[in-house]
Backbone of each chain as ProteinMPNN parsed JSONL, in Angstrom:
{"seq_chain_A": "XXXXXXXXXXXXXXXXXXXXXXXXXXXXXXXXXXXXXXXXXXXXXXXXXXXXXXXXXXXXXXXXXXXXXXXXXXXXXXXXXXXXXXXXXXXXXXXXXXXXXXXXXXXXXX", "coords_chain_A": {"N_chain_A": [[81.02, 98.864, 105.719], [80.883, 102.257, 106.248], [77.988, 105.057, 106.328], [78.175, 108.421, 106.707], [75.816, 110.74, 107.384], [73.458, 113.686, 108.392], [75.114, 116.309, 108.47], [75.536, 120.021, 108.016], [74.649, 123.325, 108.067], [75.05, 125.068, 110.829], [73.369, 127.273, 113.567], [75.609, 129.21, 115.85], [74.975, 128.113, 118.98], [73.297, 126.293, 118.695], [71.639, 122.982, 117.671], [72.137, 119.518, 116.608], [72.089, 116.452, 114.878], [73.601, 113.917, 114.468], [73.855, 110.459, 112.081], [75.047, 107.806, 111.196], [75.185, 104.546, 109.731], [75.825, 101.393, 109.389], [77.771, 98.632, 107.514], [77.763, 95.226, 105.625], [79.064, 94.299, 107.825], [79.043, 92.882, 111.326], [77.462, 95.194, 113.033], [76.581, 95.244, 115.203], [78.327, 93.777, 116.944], [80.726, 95.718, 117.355], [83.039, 98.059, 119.065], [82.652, 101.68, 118.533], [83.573, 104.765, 117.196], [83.34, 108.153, 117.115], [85.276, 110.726, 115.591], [86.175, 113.892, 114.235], [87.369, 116.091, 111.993], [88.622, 119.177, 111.417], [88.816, 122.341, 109.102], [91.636, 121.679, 107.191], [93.022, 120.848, 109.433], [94.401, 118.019, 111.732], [93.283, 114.962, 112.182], [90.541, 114.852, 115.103], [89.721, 113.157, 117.947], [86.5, 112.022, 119.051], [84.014, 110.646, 120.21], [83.622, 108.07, 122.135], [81.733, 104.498, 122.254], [80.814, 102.066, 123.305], [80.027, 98.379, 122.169], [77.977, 97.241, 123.299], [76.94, 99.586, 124.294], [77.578, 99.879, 127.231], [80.023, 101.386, 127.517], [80.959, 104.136, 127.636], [82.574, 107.382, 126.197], [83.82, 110.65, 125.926], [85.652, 113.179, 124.601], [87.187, 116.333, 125.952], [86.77, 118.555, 124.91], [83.996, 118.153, 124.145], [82.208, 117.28, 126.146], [79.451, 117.006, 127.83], [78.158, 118.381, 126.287], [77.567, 117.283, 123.676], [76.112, 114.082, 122.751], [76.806, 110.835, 122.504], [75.298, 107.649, 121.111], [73.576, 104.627, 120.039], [71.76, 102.129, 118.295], [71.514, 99.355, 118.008], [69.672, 97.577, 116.66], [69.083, 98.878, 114.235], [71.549, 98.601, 113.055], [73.035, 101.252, 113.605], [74.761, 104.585, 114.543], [74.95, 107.152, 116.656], [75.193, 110.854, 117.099], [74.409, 113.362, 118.906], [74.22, 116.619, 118.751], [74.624, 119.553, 120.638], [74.391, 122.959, 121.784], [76.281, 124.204, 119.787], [79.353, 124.925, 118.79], [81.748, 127.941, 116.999], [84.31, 126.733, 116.91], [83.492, 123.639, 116.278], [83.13, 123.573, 114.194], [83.494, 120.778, 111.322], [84.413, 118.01, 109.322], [83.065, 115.249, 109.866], [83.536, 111.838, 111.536], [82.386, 108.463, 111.521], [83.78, 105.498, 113.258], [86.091, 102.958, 113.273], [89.005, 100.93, 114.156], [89.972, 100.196, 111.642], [88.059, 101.015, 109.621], [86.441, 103.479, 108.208], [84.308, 105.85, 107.535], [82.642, 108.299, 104.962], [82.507, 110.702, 105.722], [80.554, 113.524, 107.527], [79.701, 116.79, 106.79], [79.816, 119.664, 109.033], [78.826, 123.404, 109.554], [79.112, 125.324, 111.544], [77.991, 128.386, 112.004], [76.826, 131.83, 111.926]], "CA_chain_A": [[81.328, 100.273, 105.577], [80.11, 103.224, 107.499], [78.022, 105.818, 105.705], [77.448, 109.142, 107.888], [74.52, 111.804, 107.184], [72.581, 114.669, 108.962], [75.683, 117.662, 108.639], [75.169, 120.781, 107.401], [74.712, 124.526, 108.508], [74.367, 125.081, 112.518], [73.99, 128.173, 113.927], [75.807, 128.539, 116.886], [74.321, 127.841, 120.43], [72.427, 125.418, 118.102], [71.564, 121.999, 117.756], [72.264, 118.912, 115.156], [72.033, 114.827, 115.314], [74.432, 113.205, 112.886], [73.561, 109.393, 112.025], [76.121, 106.657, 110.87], [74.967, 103.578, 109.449], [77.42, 100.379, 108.97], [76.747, 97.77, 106.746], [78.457, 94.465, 105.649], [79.64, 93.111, 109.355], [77.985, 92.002, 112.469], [77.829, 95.718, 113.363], [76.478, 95.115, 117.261], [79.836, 93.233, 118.094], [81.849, 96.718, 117.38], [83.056, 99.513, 119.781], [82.623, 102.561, 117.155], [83.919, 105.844, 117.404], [83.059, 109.772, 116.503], [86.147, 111.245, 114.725], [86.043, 114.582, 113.408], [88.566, 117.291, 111.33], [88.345, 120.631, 111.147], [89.8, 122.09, 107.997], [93.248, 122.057, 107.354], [93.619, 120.37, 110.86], [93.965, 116.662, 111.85], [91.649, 114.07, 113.169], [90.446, 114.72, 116.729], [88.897, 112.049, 118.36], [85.185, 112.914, 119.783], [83.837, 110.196, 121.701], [83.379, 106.192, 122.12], [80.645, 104.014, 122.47], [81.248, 100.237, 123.071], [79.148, 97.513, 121.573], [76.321, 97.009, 124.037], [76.682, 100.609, 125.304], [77.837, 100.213, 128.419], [80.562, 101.996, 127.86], [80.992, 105.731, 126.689], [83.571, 108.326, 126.545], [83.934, 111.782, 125.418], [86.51, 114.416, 124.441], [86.585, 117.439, 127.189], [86.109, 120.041, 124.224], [82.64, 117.887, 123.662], [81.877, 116.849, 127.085], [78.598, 117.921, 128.286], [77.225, 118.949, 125.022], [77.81, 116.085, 122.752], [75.842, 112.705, 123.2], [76.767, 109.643, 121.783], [73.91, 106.513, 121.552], [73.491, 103.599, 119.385], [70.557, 101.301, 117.96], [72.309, 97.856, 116.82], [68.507, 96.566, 115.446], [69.344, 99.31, 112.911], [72.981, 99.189, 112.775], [73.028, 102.819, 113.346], [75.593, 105.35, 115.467], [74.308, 109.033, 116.128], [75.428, 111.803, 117.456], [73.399, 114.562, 119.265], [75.476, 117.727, 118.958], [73.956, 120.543, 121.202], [75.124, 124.466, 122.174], [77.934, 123.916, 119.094], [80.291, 126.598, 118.966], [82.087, 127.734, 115.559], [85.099, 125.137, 116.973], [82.936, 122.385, 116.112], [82.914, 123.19, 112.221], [84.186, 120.069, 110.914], [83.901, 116.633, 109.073], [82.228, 114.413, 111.352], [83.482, 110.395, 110.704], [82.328, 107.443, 112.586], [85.227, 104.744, 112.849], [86.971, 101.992, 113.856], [90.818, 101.482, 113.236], [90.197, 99.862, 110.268], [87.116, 101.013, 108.519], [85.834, 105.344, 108.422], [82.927, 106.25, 106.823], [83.08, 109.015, 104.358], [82.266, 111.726, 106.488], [79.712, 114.482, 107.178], [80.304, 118.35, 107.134], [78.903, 120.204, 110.015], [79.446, 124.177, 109.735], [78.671, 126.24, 113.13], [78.172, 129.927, 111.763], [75.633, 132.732, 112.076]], "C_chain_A": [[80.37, 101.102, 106.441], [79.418, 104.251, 106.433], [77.03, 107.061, 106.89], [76.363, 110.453, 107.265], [74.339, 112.715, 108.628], [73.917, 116.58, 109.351], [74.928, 118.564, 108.077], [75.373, 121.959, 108.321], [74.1, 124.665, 109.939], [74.354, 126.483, 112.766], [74.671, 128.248, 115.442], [75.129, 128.868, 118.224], [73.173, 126.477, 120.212], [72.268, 123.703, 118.363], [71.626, 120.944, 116.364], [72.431, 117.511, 115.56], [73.023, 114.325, 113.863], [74.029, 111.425, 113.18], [74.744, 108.838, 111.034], [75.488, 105.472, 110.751], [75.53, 102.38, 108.58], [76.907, 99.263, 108.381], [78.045, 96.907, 106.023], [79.317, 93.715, 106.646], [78.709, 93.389, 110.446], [78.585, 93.78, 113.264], [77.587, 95.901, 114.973], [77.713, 94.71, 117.739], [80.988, 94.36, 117.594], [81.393, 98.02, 118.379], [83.358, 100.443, 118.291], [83.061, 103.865, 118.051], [83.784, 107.188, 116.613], [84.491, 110.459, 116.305], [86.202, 112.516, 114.106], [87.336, 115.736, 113.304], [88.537, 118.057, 111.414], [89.418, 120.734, 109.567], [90.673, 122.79, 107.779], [94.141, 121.31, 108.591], [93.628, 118.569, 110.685], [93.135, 116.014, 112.58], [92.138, 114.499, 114.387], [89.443, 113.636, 116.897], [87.652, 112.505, 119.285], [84.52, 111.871, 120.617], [83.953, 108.468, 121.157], [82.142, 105.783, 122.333], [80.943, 102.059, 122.246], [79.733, 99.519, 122.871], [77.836, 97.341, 122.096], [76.078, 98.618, 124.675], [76.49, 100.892, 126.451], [78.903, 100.861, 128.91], [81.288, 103.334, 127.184], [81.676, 106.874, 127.372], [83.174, 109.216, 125.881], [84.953, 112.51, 125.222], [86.394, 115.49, 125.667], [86.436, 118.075, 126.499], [84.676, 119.237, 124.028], [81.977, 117.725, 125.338], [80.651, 117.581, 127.888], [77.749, 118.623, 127.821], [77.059, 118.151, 124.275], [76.775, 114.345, 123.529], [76.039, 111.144, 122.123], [75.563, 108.408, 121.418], [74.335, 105.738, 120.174], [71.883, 102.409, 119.178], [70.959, 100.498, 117.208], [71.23, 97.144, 116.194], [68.667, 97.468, 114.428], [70.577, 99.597, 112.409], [73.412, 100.348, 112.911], [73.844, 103.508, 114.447], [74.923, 106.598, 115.343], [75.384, 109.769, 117.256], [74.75, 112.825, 117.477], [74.711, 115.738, 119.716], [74.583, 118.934, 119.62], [74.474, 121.553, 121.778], [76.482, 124.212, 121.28], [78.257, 125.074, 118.789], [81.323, 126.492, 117.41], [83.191, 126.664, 115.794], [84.835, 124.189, 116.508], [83.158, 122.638, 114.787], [84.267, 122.132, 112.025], [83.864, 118.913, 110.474], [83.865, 115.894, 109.805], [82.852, 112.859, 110.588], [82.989, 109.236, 111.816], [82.93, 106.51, 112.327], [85.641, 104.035, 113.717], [87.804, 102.07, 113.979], [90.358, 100.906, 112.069], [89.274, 100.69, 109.297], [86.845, 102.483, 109.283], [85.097, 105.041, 106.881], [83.388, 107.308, 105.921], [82.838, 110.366, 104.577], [81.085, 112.731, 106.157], [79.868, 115.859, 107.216], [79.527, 118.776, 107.49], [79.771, 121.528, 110.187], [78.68, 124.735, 110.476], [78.916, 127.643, 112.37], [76.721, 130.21, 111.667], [75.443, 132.828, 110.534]], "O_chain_A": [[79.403, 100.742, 107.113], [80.175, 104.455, 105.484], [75.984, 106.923, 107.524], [76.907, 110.927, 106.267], [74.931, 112.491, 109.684], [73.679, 117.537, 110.087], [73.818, 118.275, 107.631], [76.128, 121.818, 109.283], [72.919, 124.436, 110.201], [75.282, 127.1, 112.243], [74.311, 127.387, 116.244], [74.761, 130.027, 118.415], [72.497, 125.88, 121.049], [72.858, 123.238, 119.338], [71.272, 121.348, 115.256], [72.951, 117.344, 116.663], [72.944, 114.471, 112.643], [73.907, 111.058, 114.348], [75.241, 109.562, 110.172], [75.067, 105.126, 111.855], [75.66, 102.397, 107.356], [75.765, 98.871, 108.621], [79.118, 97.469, 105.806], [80.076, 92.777, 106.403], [77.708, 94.097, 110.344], [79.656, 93.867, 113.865], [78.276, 96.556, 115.755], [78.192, 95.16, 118.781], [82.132, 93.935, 117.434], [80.352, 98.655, 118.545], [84.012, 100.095, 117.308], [82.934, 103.974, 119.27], [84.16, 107.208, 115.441], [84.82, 110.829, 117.433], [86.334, 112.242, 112.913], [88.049, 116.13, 114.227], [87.648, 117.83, 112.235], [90.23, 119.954, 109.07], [90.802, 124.002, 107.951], [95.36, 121.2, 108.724], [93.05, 117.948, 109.793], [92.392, 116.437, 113.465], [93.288, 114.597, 114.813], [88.543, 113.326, 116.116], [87.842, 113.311, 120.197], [84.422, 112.158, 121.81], [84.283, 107.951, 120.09], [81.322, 106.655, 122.624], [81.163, 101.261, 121.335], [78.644, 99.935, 123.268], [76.792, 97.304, 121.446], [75.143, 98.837, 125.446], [75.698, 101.713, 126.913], [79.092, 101.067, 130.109], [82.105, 103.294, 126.264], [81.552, 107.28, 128.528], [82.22, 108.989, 125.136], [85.459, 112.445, 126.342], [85.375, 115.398, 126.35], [85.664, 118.889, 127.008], [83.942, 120.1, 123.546], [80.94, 118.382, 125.43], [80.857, 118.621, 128.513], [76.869, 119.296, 128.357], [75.869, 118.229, 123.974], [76.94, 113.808, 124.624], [75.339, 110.712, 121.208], [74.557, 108.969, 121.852], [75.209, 106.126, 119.399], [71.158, 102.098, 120.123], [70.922, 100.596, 115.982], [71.459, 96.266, 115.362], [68.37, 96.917, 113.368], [70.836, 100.485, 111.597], [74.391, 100.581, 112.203], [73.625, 102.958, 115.526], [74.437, 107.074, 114.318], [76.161, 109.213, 118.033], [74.378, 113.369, 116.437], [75.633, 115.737, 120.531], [73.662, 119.256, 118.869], [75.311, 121.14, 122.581], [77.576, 124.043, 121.819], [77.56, 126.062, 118.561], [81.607, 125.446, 116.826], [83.17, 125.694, 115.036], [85.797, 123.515, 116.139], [83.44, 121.619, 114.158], [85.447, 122.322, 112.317], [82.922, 118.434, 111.107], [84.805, 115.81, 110.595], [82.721, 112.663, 109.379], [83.367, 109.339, 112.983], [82.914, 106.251, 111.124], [85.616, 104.352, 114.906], [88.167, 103.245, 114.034], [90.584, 101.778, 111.23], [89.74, 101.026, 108.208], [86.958, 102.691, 110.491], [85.243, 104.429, 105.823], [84.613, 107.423, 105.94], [82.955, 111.174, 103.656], [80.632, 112.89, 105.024], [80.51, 116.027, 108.253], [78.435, 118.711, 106.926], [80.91, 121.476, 110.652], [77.481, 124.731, 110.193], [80.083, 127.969, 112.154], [75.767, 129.461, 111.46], [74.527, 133.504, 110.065]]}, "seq_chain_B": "XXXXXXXXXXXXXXXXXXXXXXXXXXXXXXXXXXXXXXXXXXXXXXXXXXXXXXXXXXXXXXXXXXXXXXXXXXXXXXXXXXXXXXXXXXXXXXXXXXXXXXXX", "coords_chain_B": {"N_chain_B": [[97.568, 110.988, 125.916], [100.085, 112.735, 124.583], [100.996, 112.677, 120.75], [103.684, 112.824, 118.918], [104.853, 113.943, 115.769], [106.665, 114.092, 113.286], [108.896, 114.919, 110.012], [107.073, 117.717, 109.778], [106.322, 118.345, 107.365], [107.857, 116.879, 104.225], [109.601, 117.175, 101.113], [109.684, 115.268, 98.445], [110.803, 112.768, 96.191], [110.121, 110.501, 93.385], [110.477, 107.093, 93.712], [112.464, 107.702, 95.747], [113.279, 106.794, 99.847], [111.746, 107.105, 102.32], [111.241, 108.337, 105.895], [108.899, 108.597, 108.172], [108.487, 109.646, 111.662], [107.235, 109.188, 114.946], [106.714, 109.941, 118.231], [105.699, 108.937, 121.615], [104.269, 110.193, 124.298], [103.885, 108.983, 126.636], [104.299, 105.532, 127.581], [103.42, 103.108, 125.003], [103.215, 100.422, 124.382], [102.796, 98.568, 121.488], [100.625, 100.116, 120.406], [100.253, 101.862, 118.319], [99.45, 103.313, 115.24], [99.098, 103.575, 111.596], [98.244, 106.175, 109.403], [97.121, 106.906, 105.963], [96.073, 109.83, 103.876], [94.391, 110.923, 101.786], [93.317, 114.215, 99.778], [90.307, 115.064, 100.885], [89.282, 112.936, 101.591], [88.857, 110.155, 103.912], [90.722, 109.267, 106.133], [92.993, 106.406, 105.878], [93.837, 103.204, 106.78], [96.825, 101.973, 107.137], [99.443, 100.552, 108.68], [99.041, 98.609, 111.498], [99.321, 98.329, 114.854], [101.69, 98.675, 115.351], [103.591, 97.02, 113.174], [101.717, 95.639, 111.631], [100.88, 95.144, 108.342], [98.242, 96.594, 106.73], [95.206, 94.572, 105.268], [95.351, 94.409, 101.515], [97.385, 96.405, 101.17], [100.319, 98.047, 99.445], [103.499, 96.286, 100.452], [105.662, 98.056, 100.119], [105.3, 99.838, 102.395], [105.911, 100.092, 105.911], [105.966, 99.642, 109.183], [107.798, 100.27, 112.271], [108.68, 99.861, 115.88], [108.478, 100.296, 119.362], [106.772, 100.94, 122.412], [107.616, 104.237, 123.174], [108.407, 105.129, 120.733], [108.548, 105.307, 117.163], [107.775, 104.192, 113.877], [107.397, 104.965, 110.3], [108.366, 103.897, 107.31], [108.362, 104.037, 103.833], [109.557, 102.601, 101.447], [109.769, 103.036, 98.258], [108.82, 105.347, 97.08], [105.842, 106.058, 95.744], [103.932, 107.431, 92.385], [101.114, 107.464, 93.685], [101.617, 107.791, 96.171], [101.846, 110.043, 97.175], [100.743, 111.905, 99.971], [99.449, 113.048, 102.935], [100.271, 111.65, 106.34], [99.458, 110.25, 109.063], [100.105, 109.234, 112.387], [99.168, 107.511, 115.273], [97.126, 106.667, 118.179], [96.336, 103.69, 119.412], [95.959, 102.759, 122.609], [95.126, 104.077, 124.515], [91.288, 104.662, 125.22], [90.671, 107.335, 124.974], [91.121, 108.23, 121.855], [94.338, 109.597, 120.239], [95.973, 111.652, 117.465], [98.912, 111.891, 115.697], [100.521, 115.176, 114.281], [100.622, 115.577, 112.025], [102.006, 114.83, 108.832], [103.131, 116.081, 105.929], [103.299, 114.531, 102.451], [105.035, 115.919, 99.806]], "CA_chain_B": [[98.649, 110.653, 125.62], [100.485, 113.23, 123.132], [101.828, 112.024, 119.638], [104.525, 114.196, 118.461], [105.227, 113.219, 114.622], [108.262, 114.465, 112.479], [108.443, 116.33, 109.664], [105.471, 118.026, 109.544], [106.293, 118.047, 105.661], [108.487, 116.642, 103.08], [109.637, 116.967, 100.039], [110.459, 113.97, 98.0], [111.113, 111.964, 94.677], [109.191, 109.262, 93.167], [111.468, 106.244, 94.096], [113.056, 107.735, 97.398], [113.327, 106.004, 100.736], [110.849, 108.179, 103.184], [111.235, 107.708, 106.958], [108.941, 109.36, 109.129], [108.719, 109.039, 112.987], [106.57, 109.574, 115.531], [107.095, 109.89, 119.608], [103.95, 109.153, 122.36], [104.34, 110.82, 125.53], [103.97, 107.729, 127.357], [105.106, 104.51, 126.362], [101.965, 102.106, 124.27], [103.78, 99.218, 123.959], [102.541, 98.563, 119.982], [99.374, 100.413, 120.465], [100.271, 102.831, 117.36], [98.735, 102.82, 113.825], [99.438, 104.744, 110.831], [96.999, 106.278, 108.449], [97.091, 108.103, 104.724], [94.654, 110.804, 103.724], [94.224, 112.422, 100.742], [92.556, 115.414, 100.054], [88.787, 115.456, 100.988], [89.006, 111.622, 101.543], [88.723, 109.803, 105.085], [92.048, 108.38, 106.222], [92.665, 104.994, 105.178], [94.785, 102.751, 107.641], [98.226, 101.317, 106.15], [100.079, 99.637, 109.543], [98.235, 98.793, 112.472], [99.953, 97.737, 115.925], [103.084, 99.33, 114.79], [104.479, 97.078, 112.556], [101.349, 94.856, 110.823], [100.45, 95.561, 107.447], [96.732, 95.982, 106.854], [95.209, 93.642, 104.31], [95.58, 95.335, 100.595], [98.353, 97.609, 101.479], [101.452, 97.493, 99.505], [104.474, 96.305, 100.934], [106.488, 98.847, 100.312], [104.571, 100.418, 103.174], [106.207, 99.128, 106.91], [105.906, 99.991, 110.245], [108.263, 99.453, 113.339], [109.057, 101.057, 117.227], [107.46, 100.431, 120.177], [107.156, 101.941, 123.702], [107.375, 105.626, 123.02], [109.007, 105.554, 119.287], [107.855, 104.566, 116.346], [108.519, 104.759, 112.675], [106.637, 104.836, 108.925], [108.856, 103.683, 106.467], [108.261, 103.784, 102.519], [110.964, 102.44, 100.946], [110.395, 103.447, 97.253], [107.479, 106.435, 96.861], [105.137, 106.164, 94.262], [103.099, 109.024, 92.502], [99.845, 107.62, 94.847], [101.905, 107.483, 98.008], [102.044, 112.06, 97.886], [99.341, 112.394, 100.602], [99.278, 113.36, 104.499], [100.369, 110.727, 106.713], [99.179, 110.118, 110.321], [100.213, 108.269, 113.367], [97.596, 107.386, 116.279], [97.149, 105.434, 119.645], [94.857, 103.196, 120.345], [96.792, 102.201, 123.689], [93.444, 104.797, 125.329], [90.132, 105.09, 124.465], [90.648, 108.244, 123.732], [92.546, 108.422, 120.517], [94.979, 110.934, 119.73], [96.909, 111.596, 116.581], [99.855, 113.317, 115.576], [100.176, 116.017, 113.667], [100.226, 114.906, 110.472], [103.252, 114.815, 107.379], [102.183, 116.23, 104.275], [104.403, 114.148, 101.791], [104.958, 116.427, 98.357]], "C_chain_B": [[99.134, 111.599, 124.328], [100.985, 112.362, 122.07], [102.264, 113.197, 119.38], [104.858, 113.905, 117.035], [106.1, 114.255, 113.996], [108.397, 114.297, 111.244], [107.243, 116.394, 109.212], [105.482, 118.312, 107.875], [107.832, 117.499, 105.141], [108.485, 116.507, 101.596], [110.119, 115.896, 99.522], [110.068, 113.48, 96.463], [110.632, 110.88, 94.655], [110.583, 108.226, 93.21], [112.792, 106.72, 95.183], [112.776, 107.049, 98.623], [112.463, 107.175, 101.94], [110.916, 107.277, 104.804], [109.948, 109.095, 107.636], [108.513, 108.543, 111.016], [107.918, 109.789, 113.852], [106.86, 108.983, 117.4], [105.937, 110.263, 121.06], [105.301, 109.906, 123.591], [104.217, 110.344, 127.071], [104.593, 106.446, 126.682], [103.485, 103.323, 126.572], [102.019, 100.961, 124.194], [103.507, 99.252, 121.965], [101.245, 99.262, 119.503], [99.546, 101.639, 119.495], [100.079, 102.259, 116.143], [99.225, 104.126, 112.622], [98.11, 104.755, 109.644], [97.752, 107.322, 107.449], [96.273, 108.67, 104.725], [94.994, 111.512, 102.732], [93.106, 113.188, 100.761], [90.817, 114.897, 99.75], [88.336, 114.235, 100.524], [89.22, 111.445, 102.963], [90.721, 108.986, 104.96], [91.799, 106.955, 105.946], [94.722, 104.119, 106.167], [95.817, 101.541, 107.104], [98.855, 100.464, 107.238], [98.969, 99.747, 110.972], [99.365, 97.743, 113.515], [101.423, 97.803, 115.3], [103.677, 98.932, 113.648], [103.772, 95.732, 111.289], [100.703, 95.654, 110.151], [99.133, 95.586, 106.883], [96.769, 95.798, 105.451], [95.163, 94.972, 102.579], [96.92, 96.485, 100.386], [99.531, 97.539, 101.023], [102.461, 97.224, 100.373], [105.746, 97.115, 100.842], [106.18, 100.263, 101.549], [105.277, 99.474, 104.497], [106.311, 99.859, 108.311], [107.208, 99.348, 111.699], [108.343, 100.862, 114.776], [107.51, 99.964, 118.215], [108.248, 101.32, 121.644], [106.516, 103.276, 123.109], [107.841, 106.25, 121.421], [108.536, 104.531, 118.639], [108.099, 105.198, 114.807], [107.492, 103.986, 111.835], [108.109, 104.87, 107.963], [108.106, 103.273, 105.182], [109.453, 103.738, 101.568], [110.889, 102.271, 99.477], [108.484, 104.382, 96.757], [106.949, 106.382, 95.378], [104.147, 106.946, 93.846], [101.958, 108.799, 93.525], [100.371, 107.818, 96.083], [101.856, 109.184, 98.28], [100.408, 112.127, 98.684], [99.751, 112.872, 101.84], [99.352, 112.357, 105.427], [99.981, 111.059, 108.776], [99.928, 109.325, 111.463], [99.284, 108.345, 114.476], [97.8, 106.39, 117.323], [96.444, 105.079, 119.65], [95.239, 102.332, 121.597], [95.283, 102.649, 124.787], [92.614, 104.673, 124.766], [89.971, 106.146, 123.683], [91.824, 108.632, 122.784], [93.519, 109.256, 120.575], [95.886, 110.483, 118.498], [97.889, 112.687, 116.468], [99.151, 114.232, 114.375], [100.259, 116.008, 112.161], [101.542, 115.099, 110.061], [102.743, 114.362, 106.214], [103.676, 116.286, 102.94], [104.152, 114.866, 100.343], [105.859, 116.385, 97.506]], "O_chain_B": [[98.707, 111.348, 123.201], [101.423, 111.268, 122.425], [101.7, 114.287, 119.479], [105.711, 113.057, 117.299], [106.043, 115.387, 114.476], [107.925, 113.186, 111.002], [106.536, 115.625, 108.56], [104.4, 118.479, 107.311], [108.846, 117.796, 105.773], [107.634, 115.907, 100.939], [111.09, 115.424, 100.113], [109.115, 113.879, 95.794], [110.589, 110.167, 95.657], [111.649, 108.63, 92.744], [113.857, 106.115, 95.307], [111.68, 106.508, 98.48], [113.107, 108.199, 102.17], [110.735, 106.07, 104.961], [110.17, 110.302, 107.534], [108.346, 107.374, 111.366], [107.818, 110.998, 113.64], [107.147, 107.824, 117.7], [105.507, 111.357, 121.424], [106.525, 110.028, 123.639], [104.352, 110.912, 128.155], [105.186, 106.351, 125.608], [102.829, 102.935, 127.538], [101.011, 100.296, 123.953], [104.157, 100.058, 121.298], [100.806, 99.054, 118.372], [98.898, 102.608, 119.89], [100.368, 101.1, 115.848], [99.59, 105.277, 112.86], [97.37, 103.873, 109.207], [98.575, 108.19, 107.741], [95.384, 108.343, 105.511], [95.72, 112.506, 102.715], [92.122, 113.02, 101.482], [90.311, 114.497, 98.702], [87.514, 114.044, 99.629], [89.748, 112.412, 103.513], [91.463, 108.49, 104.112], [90.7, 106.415, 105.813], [95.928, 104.368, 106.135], [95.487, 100.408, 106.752], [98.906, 99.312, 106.806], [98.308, 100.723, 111.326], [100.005, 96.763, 113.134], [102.053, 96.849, 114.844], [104.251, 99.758, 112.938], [104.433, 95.091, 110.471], [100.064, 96.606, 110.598], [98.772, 94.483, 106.472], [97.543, 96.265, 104.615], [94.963, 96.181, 102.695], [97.148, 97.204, 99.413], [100.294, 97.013, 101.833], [102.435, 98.016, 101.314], [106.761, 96.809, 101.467], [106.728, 101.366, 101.526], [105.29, 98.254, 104.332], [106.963, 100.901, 108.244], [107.367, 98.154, 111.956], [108.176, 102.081, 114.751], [106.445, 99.393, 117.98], [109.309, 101.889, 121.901], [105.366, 103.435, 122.7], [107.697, 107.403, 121.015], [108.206, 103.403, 119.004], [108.491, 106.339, 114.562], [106.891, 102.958, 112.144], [108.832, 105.867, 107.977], [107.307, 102.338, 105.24], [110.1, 104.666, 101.084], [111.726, 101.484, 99.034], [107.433, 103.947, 96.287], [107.476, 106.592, 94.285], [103.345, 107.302, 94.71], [101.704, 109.75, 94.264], [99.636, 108.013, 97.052], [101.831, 109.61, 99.434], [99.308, 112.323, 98.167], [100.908, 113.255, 101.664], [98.217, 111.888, 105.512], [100.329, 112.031, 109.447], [100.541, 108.448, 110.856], [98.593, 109.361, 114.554], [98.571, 105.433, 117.258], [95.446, 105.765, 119.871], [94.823, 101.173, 121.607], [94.631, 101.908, 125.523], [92.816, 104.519, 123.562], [89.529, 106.28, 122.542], [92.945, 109.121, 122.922], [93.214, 109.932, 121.557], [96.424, 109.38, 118.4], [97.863, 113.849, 116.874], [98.06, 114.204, 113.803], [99.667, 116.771, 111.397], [102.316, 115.551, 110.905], [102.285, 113.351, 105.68], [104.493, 117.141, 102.599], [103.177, 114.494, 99.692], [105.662, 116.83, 96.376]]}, "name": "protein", "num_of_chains": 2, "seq": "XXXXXXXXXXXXXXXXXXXXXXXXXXXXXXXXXXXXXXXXXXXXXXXXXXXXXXXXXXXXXXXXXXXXXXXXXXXXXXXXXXXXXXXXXXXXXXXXXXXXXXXXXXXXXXXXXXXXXXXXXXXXXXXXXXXXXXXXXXXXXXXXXXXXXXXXXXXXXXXXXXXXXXXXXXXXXXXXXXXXXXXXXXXXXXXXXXXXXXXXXXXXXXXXXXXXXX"}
């Protein structure tokens, strides 16, 4: 399972790191993925990050502000969210196809 | 790659036959998945590669289509099945889903 931490209140132009930490499989041999909702809306997909991290995508609404990374000696996914704009308010999930975490809520307001 | 999904709601009866359908914007071959979601829960993935059933998942839950069409069939609704249903690519890296169908 995935369990994600570090949402909460941003203001915006601000900054915020969300962490994901997976537990019960060999989480180094998975490409993982950033996932997040807004509310009322459906999943958008926010970026990639393959297993050894050699290979990483982004969204173009994140692109350029958003950083993905990974540390497989602690099982761990993050996300560095930086200049977030009220758009961004939304549950954050980190995810496979099969398995999502239970998400974090990250609200962008003054 | 868009997903276009169909109806964006329904109404329905506990033991009705529910179709819904969803249409990429390219063609995926089987590279579509379907997900539930209830409220102020993470989606939770019911068919994967159009038309296999992930493990736990009743069978009254079934998936088929490929290419550019694709279909969620529940062929007898039960009070847990009223939630928000998804469809999704993983044909790209980057995901996309439709727009959801919020079954009530």
């Amino acid at each position: 399972k995935f369990v994600e931490s570090g949402g909460g209140l941003v203001q915006p132009g601000g900054s915020q790191r969300l962490s994901c930490e997976g537990s019960g499989f060999e989480f180094s041999n998975y490409n993982i993925n950033w996932v997040r909702q807004a509310p009322g809306k459906g999943p958008e997909w926010v970026a990639y990050i393959s297993s050894r991290t050699n290979s990483i995508y982004y969204a173009d609404s994140v692109k350029g502000r958003f950083i993905i990374s990974r540390d497989n000696s602690k099982n761990s996914l993050y996300l560095q969210m930086n200049n977030v704009r009220s758009e961004d308010t939304a549950v954050y999930y980190c995810a496979t196809l099969g398995v999502w975490g239970q998400g974090t809520m990250v609200t962008v307001s003054s | 790659i868009q997903m276009t999904q169909s109806p964006s709601s329904l109404s329905a009866s506990v033991g009705d036959r529910l179709t819904i359908t969803c249409r990429a914007s390219q063609s995926i071959d089987t590279s579509v998945n379907w997900y539930q979601q209830k409220p102020g829960k993470a989606p939770k993935l019911l068919i994967y590669a159009a038309s296999n059933l992930q493990t736990g998942v009743p069978s009254r839950f079934s998936g088929s289509g490929s290419g550019t069409d694709f279909t969620l069939t529940i062929s007898s609704l039960q009070p847990e099945d009223f939630a928000t249903y998804y469809c999704h690519q993983s044909f790209s890296i980057s995901w996309t889903f439709g727009q959801g169908t919020k079954v009530e």
